[in-house]
Steps between C-alpha positions, in 0.01 A plus 500: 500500500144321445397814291816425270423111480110662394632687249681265264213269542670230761260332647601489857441385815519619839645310816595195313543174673802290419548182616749494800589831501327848574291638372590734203410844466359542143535196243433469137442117471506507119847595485632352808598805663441558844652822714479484885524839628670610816350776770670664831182460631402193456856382584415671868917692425549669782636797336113553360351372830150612421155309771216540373265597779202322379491143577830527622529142636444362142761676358765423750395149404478532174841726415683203725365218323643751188862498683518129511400463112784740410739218614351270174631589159311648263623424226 
């Protein structure tokens, strides 16, 4: 998707904060467009249960803290 914004020449930006509300996935501040994008695994679905092994304390952390963000509207 960034590649696409790249090649009309949108200037974009990556992990864009918004004021009270997560962050987006890819924004292009000029025209006020802002896409948050959704992951299994980052959404810790248990259908796509996948640990990483490496720093796997983090992770639990981190995918939970995930879990409790999906209950705030993104849009």
């Amino acid at each position: 998707m960034r590649w696409s914004h790249a090649d009309r020449g949108l200037r974009y930006r990556v992990v864009y904060p918004v004021p009270g509300m997560a962050r987006r996935s890819v924004a292009v501040p000029n025209a006020k467009l802002a896409v948050f994008m959704d992951g299994c695994f980052w959404q810790g679905w248990p259908e796509h249960d996948t640990q990483p092994r490496a720093n796997s304390d983090w992770w639990a952390a981190k995918l939970q803290r995930n879990k409790c963000n999906m209950r705030r509207p993104t849009t």
